[in-house]
C-alpha positions as CSV (number, residue, x, y, z in Angstrom):
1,X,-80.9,-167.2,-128.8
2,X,-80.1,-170.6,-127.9
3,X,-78.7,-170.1,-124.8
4,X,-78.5,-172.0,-120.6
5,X,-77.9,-169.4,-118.1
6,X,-77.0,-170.7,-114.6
7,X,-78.5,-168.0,-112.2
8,X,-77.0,-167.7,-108.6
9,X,-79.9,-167.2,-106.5
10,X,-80.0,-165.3,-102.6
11,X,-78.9,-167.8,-99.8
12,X,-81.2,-165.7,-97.6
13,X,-82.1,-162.0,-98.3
14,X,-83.7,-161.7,-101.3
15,X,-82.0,-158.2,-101.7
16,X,-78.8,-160.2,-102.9
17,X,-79.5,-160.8,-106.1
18,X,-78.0,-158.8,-108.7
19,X,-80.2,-156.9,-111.3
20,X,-78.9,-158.7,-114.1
21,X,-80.0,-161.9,-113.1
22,X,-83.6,-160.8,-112.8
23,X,-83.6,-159.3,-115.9
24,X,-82.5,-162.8,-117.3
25,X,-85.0,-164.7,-115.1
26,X,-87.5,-162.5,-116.6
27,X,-86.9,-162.8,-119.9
28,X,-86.4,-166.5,-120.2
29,X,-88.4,-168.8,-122.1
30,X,-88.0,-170.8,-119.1
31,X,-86.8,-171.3,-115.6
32,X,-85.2,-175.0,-114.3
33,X,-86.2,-174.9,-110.6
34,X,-84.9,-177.1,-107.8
35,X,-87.9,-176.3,-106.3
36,X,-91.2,-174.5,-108.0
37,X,-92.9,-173.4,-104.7
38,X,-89.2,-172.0,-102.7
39,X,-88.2,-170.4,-106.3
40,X,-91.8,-169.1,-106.7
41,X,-91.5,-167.1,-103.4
42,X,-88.0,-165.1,-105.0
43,X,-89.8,-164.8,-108.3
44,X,-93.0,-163.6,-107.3
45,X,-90.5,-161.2,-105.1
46,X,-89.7,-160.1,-108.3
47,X,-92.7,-160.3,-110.5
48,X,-91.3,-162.6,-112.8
49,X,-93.6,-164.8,-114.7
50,X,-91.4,-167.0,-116.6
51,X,-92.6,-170.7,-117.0
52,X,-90.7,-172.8,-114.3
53,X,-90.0,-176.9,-114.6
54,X,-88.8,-178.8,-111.4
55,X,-84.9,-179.7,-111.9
56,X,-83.9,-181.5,-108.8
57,X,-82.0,-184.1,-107.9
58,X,-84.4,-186.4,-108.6
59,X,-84.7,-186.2,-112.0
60,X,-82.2,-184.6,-112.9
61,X,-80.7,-187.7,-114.8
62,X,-83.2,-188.3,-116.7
63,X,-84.6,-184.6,-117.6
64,X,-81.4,-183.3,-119.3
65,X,-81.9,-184.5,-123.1
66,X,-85.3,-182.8,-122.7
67,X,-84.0,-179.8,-121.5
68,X,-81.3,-179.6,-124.5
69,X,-84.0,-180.7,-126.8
70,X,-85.9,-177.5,-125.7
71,X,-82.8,-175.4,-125.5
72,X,-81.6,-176.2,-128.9
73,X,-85.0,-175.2,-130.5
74,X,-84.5,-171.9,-130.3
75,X,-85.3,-171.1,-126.2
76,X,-83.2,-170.0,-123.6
77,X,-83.1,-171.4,-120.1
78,X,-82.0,-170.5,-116.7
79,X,-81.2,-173.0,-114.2
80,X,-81.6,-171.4,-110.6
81,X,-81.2,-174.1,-107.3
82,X,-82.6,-173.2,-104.0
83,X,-79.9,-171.1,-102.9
84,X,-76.8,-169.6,-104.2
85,X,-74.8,-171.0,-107.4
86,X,-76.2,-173.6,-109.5
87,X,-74.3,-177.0,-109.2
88,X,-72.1,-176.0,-106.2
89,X,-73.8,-178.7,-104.0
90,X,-76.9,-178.4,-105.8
91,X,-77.8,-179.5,-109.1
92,X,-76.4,-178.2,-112.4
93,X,-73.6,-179.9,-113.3
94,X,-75.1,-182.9,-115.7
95,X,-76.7,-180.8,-117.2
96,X,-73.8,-178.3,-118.0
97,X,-72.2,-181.0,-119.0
98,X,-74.4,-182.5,-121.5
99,X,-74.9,-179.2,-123.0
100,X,-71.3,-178.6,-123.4
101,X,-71.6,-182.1,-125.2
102,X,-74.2,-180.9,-127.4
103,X,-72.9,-177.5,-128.2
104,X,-75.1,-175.6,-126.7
105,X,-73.7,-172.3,-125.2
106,X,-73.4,-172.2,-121.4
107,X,-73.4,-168.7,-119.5
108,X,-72.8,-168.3,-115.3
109,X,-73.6,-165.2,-113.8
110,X,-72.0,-164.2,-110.5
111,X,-73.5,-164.3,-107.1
112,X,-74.5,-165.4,-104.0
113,X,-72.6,-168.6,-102.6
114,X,-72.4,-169.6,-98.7
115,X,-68.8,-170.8,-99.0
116,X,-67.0,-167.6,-99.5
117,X,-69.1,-165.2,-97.3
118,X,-67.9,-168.2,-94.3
119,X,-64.7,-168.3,-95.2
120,X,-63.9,-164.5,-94.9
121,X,-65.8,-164.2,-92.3
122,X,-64.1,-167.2,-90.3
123,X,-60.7,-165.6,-89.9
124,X,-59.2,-168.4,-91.2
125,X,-56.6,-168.2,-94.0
126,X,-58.6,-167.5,-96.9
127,X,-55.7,-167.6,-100.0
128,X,-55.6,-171.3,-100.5
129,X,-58.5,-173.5,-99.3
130,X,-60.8,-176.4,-100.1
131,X,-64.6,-176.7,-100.6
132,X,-65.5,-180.4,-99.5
133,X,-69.3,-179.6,-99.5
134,X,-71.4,-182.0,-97.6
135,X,-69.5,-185.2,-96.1
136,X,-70.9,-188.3,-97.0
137,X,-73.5,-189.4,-94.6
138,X,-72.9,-193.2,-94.2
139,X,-70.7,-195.0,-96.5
140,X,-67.6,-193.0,-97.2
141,X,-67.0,-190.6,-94.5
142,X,-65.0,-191.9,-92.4
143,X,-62.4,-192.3,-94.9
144,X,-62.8,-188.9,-96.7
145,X,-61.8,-187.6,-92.5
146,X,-58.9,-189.8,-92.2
147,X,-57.8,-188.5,-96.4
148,X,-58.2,-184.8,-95.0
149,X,-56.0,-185.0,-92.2
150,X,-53.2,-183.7,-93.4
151,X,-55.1,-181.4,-95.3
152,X,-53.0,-177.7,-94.8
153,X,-55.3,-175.7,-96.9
154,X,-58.1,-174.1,-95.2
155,X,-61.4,-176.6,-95.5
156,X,-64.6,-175.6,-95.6
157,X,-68.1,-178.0,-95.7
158,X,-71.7,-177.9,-95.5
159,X,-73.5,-179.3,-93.3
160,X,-77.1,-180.4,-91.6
161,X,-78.3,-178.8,-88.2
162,X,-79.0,-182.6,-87.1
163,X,-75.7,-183.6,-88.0
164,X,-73.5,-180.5,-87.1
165,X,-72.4,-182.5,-83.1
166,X,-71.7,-186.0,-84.7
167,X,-69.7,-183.8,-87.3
168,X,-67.3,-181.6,-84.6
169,X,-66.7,-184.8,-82.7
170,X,-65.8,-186.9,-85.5
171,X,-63.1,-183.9,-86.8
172,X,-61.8,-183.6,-83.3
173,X,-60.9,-187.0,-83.5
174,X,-59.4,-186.7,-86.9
175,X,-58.2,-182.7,-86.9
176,X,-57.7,-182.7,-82.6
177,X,-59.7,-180.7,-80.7
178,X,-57.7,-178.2,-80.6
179,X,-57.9,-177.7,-84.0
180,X,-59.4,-173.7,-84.9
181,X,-63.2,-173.4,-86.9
182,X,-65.4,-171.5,-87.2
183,X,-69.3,-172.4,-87.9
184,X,-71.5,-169.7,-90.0
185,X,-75.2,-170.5,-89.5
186,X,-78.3,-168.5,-91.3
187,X,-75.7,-166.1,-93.7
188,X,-77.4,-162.9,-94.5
189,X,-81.0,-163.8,-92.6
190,X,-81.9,-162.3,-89.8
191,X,-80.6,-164.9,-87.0
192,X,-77.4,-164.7,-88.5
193,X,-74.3,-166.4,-86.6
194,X,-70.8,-167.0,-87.0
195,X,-69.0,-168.8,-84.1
196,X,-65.4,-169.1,-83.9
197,X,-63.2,-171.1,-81.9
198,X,-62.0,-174.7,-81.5
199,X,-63.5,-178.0,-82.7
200,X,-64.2,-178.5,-79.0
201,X,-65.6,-175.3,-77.8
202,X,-68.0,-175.7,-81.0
203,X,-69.0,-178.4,-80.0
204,X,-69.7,-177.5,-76.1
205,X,-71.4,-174.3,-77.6
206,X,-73.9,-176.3,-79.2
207,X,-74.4,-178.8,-77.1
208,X,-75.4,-176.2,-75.0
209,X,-77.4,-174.3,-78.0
210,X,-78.8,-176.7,-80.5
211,X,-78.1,-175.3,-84.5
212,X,-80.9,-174.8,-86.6
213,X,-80.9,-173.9,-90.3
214,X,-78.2,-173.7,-93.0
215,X,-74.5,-174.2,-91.6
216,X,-71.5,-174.1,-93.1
217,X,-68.3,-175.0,-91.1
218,X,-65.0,-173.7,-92.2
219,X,-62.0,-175.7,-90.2
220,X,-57.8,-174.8,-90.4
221,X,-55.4,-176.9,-92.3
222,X,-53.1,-178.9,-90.5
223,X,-50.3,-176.4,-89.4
224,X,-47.4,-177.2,-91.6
């Protein structure tokens, strides 16, 4: 069967994964990693033994007419990133696209994601809101800040450890420091933290306590 599954993969405990995608990992002729050694550590979790080839960012434009090629002689593939869902700030997306393009059938699977565990977990409104992802790091950002500002729908982005400061004090001068957020750090590892607050007091909590690892900052819509 002809087939690309996109697999969401745990964001931290390897315990959230459903069983359905290991049984599809497991059975696939082969696996499209973002990266073999981190996806090797969930698959050999798992005892899975499928054949993995590096999909990254990297290469991604110039690997997915090979992948089809493969897909459409008969193999199926699963697409898996590093954490959570395929494509969401992660690879995946050329290559859905070119095999939608090409006919080839396209199946996600549901699972782990960072952005909605945050969100709920923020007390923020969580009915209508926007994923931004990462901000761009240079060129650009200043004027996707100043195009959010009247932004009422709740926003939520990804962002570095390094970057997290430079980040709160750039959307305090946008948003006002005043402005409510909440910053979930680690989700579902062990050193798990969610702080909530204001733009400022975020940012005079980490001054005081530099971040480390995966962050994702969820921050109120302008009131309206």
């Amino acid at each position: 069967m002809s087939k690309l599954f996109l697999i969401p993969t745990p964001v931290g405990n390897l315990k959230d994964i459903t069983f359905r995608a290991v049984e599809i990992l497991g059975t696939a002729d082969i696996i499209l990693a973002e990266d073999t050694r981190h996806a090797g550590m969930l698959l050999k979790h798992y005892n899975i033994r499928s054949k993995m080839i590096p999909h990254h960012k990297f290469n991604e434009h110039k690997a997915v007419e090979s992948v089809c090629s493969i897909i459409e002689s008969g193999k199926t593939a699963a697409l898996i990133s590093d954490a959570g869902t395929p494509g969401i700030s992660d690879p995946g997306f050329l290559l859905v696209r070119k095999c939608i393009e090409r006919g080839i059938e396209v199946e996600t699977l549901p699972g782990a994601t960072a952005l909605i565990p945050a969100l709920v977990n923020s007390g923020l409104p969580s009915d209508r809101f926007c994923f931004e992802g990462f901000l761009p790091v240079k060129k650009g950002r200043q004027k996707r800040l100043t195009s959010l500002e009247n932004e009422t729908r709740t926003m939520i982005f990804y962002e570095s450890p390094f970057r997290l400061l430079k980040t709160l004090a750039e959307m305090a001068a946008h948003f006002g420091p005043d402005r409510p957020a909440s910053v979930s750090r680690e989700l579902t590892k062990i050193f798990e933290e969610n702080i909530r607050g204001t733009l400022a007091s975020l940012s005079d909590h980490y001054e005081q306590k530099p971040p480390k690892g995966e962050i994702v900052l969820v921050v109120a819509g302008k009131d309206e």
